[in-house]
N, C-alpha and C positions, 0 to 999 in steps of 0.2 A: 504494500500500500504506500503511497508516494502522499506528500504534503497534501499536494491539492485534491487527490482522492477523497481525503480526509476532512478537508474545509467541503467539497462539495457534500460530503455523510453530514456533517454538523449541520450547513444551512438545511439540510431535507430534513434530519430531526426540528430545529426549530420551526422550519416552514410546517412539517408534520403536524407540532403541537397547536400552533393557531389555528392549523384547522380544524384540527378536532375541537378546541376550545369551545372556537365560533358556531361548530353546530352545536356544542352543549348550552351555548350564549341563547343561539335562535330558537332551540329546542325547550327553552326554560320558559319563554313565555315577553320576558323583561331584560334582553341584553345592556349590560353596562352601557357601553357605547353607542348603543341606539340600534335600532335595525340595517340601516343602510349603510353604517361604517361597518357593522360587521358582518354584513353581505361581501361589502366591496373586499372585507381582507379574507375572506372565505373564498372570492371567485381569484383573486390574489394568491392564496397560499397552496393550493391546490396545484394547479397546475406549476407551481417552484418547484411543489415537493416532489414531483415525475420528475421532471427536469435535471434537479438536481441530482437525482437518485441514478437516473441513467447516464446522467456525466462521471459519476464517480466510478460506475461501473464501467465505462467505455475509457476510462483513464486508468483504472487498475487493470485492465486485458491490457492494454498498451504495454505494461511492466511487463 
C-alpha cells in the first residue's frame, strides 16, 4: 500500500461516515442542519466515497 492509496482509504472512510450520518440525519425526522444541507452533502459524499475507494484500489494494483 503506497501513501496515496492510503489518503485515498481515509477520505472514502470519512466521505463513508457523512453518508451514512446524513441518512440517519434525514431518517430521524429533524436533521441538525436542515434538510437540504444534508441532502446536498448526502448526494456529495456518496458518490466520493466510490470514487475514492476505487482510486485506492486502482493505485494499490499499480504496486
Amino acid at each position: 500500500m503506497t501513501p496515496k492509496s492510503g489518503l485515498f482509504l481515509g477520505g472514502c472512510c470519512i466521505s463513508a461516515i457523512a453518508s451514512v450520518g446524513s441518512i440517519f440525519e434525514l431518517a430521524s425526522g429533524t436533521p441538525d442542519l436542515g434538510s437540504l444541507n444534508t441532502s446536498i452533502i448526502l448526494a456529495l459524499s456518496v458518490p466520493l466515497t466510490v470514487f475514492c475507494f476505487f482510486a485506492a484500489v486502482r493505485d494499490a494494483n499499480k504496486q
